[in-house]
Residue, then its C-alpha position, 0 to 999 in steps of 0.5 A: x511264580x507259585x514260589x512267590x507267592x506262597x506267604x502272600x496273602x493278597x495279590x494287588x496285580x498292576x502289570x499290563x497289558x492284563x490281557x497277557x499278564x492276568x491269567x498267568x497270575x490268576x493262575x499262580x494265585x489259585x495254586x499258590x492260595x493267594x487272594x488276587x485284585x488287579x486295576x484292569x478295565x479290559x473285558x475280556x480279563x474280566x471273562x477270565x477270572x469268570x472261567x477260573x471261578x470254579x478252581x478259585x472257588x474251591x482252593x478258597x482264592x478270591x479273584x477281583x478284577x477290577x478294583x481300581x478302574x478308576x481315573x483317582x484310584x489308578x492316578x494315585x497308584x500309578x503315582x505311588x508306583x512312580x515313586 
């Protein structure tokens, strides 16, 4: 996955459940030095990014979960997915 992601800039990650699809991800986006978003709502993805803050940190990756926990913005993505 690392491989992917090597000429990305920003991972907007839509793949759940997060809770098994997450940190795998957070984790290839910190070594690869890819900035990462996803649409959870879950908790406890939210305590895993907390605990990869520290390597995030300092491989410069900004983890953000949570950016489309929302009943429009995940509509429309999940709209624009479908499509």
């Amino acid at each position: 996955m690392v491989e992917q992601l090597a000429d990305v800039i920003v991972v907007s990650h839509c793949a759940g459940p997060f809770s098994a699809t997450a940190e795998p991800m957070m984790k290839a986006c910190i070594k690869a030095g890819t900035h990462y978003t996803d649409i959870t709502g879950e908790g406890p993805v939210f305590r895993i990014g907390q605990g990869l803050h520290e390597q995030a940190k300092k491989a410069g990756v900004v983890l953000m979960g949570g950016v489309g926990f929302d009943v429009i913005p995940t509509d429309c993505l999940a709209n624009f997915l479908h499509q």
